[in-house]
N, CA, C and O atoms as a GROMACS GRO file, in nm:
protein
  588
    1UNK      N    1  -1.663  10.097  -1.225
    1UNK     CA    2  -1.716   9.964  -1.250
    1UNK      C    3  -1.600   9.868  -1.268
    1UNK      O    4  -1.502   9.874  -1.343
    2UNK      N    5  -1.639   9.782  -1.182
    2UNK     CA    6  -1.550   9.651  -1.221
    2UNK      C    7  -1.578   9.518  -1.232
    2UNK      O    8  -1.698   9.493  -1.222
    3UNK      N    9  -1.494   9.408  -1.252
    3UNK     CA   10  -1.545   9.301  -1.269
    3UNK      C   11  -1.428   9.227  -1.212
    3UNK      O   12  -1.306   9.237  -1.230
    4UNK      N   13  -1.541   9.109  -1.100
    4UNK     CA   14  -1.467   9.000  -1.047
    4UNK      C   15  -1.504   8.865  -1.066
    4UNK      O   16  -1.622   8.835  -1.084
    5UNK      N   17  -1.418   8.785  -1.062
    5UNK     CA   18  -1.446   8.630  -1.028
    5UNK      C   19  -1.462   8.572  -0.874
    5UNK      O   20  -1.386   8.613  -0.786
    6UNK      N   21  -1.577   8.464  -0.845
    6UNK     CA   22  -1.561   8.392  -0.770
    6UNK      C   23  -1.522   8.290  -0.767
    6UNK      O   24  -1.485   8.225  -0.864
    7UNK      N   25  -1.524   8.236  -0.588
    7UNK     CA   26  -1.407   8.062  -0.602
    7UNK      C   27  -1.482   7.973  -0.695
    7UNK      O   28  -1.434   7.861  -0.714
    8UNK      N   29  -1.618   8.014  -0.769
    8UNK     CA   30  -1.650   7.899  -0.915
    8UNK      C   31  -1.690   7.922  -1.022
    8UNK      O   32  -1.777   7.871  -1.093
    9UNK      N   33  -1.592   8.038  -1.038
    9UNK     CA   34  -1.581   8.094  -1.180
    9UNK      C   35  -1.572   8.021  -1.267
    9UNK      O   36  -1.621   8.073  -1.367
   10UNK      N   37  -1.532   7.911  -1.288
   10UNK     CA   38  -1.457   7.784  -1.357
   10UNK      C   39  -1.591   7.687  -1.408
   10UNK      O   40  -1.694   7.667  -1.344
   11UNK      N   41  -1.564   7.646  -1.517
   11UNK     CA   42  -1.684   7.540  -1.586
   11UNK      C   43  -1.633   7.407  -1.515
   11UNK      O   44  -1.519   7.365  -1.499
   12UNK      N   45  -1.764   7.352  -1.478
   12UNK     CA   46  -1.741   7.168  -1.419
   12UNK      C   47  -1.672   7.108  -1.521
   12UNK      O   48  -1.709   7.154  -1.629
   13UNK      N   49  -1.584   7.020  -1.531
   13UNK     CA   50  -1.496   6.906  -1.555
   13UNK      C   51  -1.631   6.837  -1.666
   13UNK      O   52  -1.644   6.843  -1.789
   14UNK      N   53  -1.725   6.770  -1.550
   14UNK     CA   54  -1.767   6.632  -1.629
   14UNK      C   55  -1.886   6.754  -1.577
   14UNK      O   56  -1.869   6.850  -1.502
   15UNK      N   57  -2.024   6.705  -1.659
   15UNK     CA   58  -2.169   6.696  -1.653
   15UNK      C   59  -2.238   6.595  -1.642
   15UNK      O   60  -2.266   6.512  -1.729
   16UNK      N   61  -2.270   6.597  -1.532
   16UNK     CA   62  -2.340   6.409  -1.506
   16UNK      C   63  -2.528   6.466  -1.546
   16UNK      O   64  -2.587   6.573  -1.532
   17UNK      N   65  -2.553   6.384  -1.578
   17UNK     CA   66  -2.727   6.348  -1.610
   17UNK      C   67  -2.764   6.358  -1.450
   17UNK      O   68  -2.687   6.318  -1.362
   18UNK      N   69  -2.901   6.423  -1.424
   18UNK     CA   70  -2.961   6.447  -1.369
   18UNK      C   71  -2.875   6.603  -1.310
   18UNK      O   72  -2.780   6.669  -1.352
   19UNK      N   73  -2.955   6.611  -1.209
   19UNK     CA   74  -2.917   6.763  -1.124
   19UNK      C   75  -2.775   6.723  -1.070
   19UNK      O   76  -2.736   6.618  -1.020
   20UNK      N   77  -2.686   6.888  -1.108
   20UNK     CA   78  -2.573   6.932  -1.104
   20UNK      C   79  -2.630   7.066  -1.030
   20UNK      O   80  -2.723   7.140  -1.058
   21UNK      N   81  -2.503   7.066  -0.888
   21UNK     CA   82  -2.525   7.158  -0.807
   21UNK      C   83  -2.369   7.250  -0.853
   21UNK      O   84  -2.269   7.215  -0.916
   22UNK      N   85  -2.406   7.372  -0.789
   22UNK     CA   86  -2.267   7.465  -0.847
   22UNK      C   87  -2.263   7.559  -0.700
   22UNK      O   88  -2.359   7.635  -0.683
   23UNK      N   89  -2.165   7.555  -0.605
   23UNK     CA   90  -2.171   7.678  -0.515
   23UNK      C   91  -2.006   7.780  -0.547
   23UNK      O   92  -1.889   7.777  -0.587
   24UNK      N   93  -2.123   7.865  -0.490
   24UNK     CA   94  -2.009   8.017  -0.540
   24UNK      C   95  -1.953   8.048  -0.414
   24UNK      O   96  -1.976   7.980  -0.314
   25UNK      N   97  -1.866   8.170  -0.414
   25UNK     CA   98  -1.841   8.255  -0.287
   25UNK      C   99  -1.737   8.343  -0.320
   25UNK      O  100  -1.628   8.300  -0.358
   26UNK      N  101  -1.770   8.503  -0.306
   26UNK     CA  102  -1.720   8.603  -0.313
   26UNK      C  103  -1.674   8.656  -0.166
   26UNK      O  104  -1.746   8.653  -0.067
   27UNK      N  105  -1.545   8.702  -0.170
   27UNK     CA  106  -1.516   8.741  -0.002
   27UNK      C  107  -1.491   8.903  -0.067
   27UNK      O  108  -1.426   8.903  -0.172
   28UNK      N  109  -1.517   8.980  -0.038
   28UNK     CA  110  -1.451   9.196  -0.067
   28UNK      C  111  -1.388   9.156   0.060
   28UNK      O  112  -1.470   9.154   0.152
   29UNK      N  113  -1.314   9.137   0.081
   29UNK     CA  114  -1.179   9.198   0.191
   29UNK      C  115  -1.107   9.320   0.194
   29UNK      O  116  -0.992   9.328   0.151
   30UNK      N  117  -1.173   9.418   0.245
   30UNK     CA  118  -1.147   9.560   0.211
   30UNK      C  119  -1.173   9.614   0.101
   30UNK      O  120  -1.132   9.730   0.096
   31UNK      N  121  -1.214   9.584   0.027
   31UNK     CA  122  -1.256   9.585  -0.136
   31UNK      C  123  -1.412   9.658  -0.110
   31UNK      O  124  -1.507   9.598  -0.060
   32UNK      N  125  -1.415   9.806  -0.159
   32UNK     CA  126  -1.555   9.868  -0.173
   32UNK      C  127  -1.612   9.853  -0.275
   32UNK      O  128  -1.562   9.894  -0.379
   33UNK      N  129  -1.727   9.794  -0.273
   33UNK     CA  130  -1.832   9.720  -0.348
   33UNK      C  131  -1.919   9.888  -0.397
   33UNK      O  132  -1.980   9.965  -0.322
   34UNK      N  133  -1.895   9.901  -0.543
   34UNK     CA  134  -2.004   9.992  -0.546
   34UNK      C  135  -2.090   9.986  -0.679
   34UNK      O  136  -2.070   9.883  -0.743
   35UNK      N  137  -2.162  10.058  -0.724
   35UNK     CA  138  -2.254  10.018  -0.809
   35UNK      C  139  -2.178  10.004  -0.959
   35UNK      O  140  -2.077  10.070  -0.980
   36UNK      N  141  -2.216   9.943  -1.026
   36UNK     CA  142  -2.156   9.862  -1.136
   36UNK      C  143  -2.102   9.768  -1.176
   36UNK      O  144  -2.107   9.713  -1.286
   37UNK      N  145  -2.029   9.738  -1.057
   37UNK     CA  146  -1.978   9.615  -1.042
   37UNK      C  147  -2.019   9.482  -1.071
   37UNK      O  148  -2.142   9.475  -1.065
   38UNK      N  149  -1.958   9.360  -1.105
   38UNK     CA  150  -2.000   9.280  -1.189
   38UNK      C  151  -1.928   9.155  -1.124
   38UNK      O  152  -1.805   9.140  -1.120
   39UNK      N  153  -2.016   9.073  -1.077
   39UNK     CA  154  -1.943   8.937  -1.025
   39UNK      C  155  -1.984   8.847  -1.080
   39UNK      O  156  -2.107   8.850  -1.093
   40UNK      N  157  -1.916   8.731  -1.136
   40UNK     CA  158  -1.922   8.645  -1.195
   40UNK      C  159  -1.882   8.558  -1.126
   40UNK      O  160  -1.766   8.554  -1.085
   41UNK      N  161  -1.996   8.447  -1.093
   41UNK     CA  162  -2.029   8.386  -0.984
   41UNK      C  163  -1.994   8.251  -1.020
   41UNK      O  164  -1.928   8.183  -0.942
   42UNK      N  165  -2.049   8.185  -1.181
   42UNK     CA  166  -2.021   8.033  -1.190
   42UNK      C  167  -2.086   8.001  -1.318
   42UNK      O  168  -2.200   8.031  -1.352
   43UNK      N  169  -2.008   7.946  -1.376
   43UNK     CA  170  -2.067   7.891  -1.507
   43UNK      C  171  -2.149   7.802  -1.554
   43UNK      O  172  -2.140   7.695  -1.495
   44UNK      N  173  -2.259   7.806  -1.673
   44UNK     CA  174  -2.362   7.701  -1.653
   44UNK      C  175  -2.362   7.653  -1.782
   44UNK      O  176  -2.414   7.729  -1.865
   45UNK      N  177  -2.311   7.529  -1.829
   45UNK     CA  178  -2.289   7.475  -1.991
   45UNK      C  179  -2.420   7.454  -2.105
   45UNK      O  180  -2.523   7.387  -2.110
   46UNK      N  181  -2.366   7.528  -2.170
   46UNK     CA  182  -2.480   7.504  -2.271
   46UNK      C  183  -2.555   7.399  -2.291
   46UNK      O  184  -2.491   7.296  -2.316
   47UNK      N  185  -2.722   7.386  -2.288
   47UNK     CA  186  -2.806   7.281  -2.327
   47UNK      C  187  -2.867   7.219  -2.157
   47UNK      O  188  -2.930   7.118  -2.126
   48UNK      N  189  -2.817   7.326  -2.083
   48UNK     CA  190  -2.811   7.278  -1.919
   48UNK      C  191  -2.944   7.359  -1.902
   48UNK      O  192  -2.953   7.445  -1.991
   49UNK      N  193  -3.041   7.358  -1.824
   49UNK     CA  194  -3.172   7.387  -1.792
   49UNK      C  195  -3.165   7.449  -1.625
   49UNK      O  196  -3.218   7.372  -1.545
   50UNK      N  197  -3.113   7.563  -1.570
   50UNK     CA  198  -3.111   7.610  -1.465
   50UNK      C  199  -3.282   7.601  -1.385
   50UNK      O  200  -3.389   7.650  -1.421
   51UNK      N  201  -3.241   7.505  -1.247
   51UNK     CA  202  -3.368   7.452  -1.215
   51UNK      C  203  -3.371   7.515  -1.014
   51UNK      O  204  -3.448   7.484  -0.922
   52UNK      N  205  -3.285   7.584  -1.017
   52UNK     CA  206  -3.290   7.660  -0.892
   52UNK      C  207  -3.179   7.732  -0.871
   52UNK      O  208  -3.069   7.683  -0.895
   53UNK      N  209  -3.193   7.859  -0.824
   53UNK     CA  210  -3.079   7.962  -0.738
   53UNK      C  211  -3.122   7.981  -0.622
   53UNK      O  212  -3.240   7.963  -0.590
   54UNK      N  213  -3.030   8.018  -0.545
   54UNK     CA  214  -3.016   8.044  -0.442
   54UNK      C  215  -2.944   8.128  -0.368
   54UNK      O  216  -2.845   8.070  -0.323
   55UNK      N  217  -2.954   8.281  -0.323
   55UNK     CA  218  -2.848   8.363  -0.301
   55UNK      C  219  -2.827   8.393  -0.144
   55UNK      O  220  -2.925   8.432  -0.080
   56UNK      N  221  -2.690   8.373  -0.071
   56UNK     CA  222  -2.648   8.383   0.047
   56UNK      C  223  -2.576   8.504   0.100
   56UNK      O  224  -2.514   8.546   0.002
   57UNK      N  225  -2.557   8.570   0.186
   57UNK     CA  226  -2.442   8.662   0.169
   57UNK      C  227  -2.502   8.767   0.317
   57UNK      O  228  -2.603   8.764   0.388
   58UNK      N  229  -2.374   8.857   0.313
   58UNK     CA  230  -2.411   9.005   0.424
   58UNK      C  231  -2.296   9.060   0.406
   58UNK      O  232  -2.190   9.004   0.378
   59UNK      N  233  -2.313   9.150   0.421
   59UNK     CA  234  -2.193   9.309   0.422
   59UNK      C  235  -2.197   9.392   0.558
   59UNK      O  236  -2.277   9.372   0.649
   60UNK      N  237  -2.114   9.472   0.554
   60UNK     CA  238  -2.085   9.508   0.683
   60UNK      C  239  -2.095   9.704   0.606
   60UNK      O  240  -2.088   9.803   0.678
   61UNK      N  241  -2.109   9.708   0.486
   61UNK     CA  242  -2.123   9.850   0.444
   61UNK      C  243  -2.256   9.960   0.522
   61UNK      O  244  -2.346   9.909   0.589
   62UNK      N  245  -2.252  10.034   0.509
   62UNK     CA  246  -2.369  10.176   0.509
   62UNK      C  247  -2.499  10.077   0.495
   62UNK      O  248  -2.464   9.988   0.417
   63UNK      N  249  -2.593  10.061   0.523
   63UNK     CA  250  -2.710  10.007   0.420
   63UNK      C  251  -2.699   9.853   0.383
   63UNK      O  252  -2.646   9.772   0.460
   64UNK      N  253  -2.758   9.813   0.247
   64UNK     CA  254  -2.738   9.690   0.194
   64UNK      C  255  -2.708   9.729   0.094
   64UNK      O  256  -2.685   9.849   0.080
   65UNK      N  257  -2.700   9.646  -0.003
   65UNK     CA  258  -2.630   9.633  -0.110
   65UNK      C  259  -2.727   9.528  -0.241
   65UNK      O  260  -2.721   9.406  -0.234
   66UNK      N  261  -2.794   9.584  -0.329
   66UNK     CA  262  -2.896   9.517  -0.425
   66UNK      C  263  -2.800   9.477  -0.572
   66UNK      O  264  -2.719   9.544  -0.636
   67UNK      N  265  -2.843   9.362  -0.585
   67UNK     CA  266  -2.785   9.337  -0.710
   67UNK      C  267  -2.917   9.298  -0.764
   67UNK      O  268  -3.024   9.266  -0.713
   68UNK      N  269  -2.866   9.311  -0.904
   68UNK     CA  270  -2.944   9.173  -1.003
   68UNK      C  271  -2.887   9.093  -1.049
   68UNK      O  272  -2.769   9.092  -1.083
   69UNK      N  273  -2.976   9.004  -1.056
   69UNK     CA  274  -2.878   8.814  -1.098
   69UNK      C  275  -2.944   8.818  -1.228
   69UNK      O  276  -3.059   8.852  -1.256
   70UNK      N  277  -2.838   8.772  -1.312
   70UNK     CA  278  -2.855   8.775  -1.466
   70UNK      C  279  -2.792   8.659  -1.507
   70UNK      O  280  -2.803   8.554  -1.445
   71UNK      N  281  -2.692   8.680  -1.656
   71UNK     CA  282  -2.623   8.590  -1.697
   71UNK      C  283  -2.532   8.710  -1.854
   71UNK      O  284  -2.559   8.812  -1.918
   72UNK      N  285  -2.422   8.608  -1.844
   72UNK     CA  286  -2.343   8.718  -1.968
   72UNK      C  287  -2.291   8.596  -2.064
   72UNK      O  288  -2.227   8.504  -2.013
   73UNK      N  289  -2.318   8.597  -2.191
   73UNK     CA  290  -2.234   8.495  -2.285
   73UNK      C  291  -2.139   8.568  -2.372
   73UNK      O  292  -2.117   8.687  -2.350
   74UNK      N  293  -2.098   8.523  -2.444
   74UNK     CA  294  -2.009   8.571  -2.598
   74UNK      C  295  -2.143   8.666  -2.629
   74UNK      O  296  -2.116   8.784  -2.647
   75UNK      N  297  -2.273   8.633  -2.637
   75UNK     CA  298  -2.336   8.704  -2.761
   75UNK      C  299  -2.477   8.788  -2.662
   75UNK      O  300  -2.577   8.833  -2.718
   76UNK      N  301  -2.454   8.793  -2.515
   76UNK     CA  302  -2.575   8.829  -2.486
   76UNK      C  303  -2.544   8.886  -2.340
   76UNK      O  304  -2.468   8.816  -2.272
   77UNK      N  305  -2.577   8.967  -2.301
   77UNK     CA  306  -2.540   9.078  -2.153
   77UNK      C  307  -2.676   9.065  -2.100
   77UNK      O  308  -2.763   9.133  -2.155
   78UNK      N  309  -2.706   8.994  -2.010
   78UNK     CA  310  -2.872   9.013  -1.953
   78UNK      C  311  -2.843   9.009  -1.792
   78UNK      O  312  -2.839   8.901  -1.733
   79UNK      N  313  -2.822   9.145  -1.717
   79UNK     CA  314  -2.784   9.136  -1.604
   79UNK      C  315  -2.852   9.116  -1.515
   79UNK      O  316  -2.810   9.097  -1.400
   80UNK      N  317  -3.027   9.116  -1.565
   80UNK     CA  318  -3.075   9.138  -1.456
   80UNK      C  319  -3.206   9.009  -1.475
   80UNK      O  320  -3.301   8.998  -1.397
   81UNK      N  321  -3.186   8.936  -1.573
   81UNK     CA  322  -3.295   8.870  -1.570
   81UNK      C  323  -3.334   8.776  -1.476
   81UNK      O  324  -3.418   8.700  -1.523
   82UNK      N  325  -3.305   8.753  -1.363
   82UNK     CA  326  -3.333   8.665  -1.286
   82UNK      C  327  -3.365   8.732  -1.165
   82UNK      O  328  -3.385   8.677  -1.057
   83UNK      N  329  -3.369   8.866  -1.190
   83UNK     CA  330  -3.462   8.981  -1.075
   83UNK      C  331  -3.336   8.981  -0.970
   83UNK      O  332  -3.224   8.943  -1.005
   84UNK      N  333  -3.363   9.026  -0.847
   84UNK     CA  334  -3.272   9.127  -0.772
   84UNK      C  335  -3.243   9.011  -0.659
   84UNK      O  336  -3.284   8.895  -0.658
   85UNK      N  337  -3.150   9.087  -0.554
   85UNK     CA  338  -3.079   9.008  -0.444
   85UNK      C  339  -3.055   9.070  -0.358
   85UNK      O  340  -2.996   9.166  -0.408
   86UNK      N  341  -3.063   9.092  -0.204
   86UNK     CA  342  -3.014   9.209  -0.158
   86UNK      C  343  -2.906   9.160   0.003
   86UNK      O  344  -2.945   9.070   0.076
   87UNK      N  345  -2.781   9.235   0.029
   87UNK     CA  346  -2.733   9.146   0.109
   87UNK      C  347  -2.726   9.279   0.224
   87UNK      O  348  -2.722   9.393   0.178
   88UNK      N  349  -2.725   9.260   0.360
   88UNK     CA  350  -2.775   9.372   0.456
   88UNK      C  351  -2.610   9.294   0.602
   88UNK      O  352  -2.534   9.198   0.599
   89UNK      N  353  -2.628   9.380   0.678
   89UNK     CA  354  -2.557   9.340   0.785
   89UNK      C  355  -2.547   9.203   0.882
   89UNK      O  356  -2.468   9.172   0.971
   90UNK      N  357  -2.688   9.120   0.809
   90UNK     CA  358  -2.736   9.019   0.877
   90UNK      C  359  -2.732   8.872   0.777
   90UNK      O  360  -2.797   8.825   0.684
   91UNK      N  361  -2.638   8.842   0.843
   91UNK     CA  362  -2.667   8.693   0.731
   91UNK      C  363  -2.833   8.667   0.680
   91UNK      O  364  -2.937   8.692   0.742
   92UNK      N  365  -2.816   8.614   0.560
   92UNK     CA  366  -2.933   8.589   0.464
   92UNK      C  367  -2.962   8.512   0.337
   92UNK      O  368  -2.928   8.568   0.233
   93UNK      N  369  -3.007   8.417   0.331
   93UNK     CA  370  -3.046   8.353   0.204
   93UNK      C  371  -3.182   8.313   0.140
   93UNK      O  372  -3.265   8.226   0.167
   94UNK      N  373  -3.176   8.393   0.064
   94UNK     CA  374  -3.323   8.402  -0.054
   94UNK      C  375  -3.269   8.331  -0.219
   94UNK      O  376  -3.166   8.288  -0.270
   95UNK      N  377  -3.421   8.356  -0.260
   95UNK     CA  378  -3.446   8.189  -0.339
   95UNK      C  379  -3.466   8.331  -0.467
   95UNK      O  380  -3.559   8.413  -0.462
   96UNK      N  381  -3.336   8.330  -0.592
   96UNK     CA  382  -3.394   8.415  -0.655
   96UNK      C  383  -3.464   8.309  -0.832
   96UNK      O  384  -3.486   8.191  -0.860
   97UNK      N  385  -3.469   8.398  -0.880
   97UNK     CA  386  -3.560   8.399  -0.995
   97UNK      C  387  -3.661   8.309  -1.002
   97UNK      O  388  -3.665   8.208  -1.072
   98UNK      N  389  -3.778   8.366  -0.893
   98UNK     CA  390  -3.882   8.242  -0.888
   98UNK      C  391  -3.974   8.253  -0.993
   98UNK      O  392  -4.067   8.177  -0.968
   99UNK      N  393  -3.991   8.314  -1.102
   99UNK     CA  394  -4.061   8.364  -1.189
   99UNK      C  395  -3.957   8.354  -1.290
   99UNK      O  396  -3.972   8.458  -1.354
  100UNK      N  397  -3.879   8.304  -1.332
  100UNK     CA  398  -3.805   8.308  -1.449
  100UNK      C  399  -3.741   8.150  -1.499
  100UNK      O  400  -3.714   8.109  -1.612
  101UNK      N  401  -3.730   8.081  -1.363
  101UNK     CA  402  -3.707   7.964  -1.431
  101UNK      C  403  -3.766   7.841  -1.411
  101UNK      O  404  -3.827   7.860  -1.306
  102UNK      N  405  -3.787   7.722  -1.445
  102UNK     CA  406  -3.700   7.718  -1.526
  102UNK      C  407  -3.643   7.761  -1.648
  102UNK      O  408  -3.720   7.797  -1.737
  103UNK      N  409  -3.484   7.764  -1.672
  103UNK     CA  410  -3.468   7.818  -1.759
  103UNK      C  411  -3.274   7.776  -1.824
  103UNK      O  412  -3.167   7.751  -1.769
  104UNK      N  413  -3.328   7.793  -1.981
  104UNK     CA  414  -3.217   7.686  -2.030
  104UNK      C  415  -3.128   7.767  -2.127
  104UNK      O  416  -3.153   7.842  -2.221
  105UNK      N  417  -3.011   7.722  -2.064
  105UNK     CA  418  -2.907   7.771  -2.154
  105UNK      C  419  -2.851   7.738  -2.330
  105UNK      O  420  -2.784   7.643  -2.370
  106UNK      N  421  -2.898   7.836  -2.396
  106UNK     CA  422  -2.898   7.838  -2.513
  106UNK      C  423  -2.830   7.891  -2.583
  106UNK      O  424  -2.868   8.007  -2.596
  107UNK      N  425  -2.724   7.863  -2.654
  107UNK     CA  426  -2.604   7.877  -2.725
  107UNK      C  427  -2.589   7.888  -2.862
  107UNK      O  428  -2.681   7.812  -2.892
  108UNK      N  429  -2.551   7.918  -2.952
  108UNK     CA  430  -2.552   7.833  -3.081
  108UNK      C  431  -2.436   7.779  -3.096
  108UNK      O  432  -2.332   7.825  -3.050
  109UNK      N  433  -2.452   7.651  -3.180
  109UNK     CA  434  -2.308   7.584  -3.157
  109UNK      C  435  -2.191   7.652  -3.221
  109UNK      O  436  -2.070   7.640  -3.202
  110UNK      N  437  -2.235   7.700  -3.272
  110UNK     CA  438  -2.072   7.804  -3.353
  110UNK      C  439  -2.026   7.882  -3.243
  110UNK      O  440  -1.908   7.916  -3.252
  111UNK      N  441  -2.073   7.909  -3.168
  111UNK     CA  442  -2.018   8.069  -3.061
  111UNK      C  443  -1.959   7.927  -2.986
  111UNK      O  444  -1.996   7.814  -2.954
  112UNK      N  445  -1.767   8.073  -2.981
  112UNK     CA  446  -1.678   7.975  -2.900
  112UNK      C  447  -1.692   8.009  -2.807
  112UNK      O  448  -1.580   8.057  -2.788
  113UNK      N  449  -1.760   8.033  -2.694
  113UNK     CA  450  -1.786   8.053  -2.552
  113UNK      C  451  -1.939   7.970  -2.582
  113UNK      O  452  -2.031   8.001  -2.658
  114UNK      N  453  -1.921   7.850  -2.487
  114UNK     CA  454  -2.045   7.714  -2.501
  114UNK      C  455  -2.100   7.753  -2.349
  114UNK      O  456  -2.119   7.639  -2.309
  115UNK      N  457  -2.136   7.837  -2.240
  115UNK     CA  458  -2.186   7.873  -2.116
  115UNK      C  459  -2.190   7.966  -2.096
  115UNK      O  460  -2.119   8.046  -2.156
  116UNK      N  461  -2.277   8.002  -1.997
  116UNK     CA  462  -2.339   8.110  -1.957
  116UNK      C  463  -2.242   8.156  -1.799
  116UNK      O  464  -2.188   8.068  -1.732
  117UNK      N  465  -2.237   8.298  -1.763
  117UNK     CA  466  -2.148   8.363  -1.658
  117UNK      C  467  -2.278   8.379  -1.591
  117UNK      O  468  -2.353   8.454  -1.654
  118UNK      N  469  -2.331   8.327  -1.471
  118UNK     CA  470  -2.438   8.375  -1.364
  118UNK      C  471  -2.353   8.478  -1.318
  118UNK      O  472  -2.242   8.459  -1.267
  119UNK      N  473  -2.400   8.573  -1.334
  119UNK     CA  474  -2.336   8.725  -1.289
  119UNK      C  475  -2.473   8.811  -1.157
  119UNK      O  476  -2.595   8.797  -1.158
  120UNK      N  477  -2.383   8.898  -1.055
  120UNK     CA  478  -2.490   8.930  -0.973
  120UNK      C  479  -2.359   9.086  -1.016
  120UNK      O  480  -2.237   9.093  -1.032
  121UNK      N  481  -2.484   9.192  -1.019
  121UNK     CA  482  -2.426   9.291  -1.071
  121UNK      C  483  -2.455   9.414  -0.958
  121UNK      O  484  -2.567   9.411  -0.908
  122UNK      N  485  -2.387   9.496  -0.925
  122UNK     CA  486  -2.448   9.620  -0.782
  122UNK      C  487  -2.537   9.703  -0.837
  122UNK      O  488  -2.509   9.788  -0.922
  123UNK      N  489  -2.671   9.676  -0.780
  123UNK     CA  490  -2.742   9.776  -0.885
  123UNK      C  491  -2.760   9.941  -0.792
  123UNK      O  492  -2.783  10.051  -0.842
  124UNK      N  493  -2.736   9.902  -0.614
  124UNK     CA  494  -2.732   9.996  -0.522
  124UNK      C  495  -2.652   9.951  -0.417
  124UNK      O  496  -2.606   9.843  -0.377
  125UNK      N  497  -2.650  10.076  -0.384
  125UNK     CA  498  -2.536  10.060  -0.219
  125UNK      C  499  -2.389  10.052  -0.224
  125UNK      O  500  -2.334  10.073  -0.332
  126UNK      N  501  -2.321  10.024  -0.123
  126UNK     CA  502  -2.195  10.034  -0.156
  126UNK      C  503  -2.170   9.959   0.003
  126UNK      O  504  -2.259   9.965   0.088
  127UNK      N  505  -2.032   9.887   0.032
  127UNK     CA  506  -2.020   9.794   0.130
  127UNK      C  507  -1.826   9.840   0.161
  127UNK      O  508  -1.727   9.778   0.125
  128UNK      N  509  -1.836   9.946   0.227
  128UNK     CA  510  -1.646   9.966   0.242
  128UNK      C  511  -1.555   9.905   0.282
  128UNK      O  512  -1.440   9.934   0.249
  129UNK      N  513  -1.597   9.762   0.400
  129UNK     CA  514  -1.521   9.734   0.457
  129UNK      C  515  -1.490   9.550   0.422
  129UNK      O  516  -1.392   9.483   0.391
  130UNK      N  517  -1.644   9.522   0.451
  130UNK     CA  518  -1.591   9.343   0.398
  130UNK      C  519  -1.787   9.348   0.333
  130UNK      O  520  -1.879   9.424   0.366
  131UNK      N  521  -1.781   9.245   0.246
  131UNK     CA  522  -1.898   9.186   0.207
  131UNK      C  523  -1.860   9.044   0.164
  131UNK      O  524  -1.747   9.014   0.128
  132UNK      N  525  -1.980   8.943   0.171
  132UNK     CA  526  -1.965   8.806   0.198
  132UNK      C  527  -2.028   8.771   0.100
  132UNK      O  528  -2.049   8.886   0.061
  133UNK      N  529  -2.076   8.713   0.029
  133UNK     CA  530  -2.218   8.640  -0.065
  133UNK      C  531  -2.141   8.558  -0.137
  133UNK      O  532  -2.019   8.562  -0.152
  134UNK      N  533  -2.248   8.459  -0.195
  134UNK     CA  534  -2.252   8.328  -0.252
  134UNK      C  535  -2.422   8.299  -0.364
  134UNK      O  536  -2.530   8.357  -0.358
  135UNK      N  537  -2.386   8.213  -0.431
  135UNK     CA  538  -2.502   8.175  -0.469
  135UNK      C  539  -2.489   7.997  -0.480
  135UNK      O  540  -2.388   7.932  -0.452
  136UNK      N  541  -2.590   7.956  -0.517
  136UNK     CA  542  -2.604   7.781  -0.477
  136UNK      C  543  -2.684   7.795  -0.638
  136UNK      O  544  -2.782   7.869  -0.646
  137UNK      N  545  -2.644   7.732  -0.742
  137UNK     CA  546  -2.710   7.720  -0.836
  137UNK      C  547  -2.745   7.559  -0.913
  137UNK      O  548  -2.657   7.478  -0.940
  138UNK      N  549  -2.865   7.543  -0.933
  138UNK     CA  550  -2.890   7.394  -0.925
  138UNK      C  551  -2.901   7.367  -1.088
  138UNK      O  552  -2.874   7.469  -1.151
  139UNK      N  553  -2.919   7.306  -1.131
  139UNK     CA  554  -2.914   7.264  -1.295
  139UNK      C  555  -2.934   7.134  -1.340
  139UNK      O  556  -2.894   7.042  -1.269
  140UNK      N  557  -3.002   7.108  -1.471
  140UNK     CA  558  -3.009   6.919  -1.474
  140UNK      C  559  -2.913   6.981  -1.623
  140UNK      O  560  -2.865   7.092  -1.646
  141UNK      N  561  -2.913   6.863  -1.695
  141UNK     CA  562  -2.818   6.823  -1.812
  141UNK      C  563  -2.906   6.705  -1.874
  141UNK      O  564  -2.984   6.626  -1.818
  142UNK      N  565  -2.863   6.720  -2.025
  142UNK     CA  566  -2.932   6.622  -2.075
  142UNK      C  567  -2.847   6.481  -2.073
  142UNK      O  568  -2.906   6.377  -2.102
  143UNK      N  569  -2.732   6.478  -2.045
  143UNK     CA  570  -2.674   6.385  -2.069
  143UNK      C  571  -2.520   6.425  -2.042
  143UNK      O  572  -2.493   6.544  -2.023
  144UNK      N  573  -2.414   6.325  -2.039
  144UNK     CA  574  -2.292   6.341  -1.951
  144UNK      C  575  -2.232   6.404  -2.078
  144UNK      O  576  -2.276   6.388  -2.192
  145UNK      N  577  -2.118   6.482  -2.038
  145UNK     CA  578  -2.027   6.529  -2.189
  145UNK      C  579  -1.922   6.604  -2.118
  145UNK      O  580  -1.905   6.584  -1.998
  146UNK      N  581  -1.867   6.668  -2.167
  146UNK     CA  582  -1.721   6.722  -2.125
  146UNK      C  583  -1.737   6.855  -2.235
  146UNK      O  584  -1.767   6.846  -2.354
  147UNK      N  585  -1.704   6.999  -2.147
  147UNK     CA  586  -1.738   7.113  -2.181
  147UNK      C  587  -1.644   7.164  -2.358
  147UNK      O  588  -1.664   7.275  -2.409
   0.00000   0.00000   0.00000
C-alpha cells in the first residue's frame, strides 16, 4: 500500500462565493497500481458543501481497476463514502456519489488540518504499465476567505 498525490493536491489560494471547480490528474507512468493504494486527488476547505464529482480516467492494466472515492482529514479516514469508480482500457467518465451528496465539509475549528483529502483508494485490480484518471470536483462556499 501506498500513497500518492495528484497535480491538485494543493488547497485553492482564495475561495470565491458561489461554485468553485477543482480538477485533478494522476498519470502511473510505469507505476503498478495495486490494491491499497491511496490517491489523494484535491482538497476541499472546511465549511465548503461538495455539490458534484466527477471521475475520468483508463488504464492499460489486466482488467480494470475499482476504487472508492471517499475523503481523509486529521480526525476521520472514510474511504469509501462516496461509493466506487472504475477505470477499464477505454476512456471514461462517470458522475460519482449520486446518493451522498450534497455534502459538507465539517471540521471543528480547533483541528489544525481545516480540509478534507478527496481520496480514490484501489479497492481491485491492478494496472502494470500506465493508468490515467482524474476527478472534476465542484463545491459552493459560503463566502470568500483564505485557507
Amino acid at each position: 500500500m501506498a500513497t500518492y498525490t495528484a497535480d491538485a493536491g494543493t488547497l485553492n489560494r482564495l475561495v470565491h462565493v458561489g461554485e468553485n471547480v477543482v480538477v485533478s490528474r494522476y498519470i502511473s507512468n510505469g507505476v503498478t497500481m495495486s490494491v491499497g493504494d491511496v490517491y489523494q486527488m484535491c482538497r476541499i476547505p472546511n465549511g465548503a458543501t461538495i455539490t458534484g464529482m466527477e471521475f475520468y480516467g483508463r488504464s492499460s492494466g489486466t482488467g480494470g481497476i475499482i476504487f472508492d472515492v471517499g475523503y481523509t482529514s486529521s480526525a476521520l479516514n472514510t474511504l469509501s463514502v462516496f461509493g466506487k469508480a472504475t477505470i477499464s482500457a477505454t476512456d471514461q467518465k462517470v458522475v460519482v456519489g449520486t446518493t451522498t451528496l450534497p455534502s459538507t465539509v465539517s471540521i471543528s475549528d480547533d483541528a489544525a488540518q481545516q480540509y478534507w483529502i478527496v481520496t480514490m483508494s484501489v479497492a481491485s485490480g491492478t494496472a502494470t504499465v500506465t493508468g490515467t484518471f482524474g476527478m472534476i470536483v465542484r463545491y459552493t462556499a459560503a463566502g470568500a476567505g483564505r485557507p
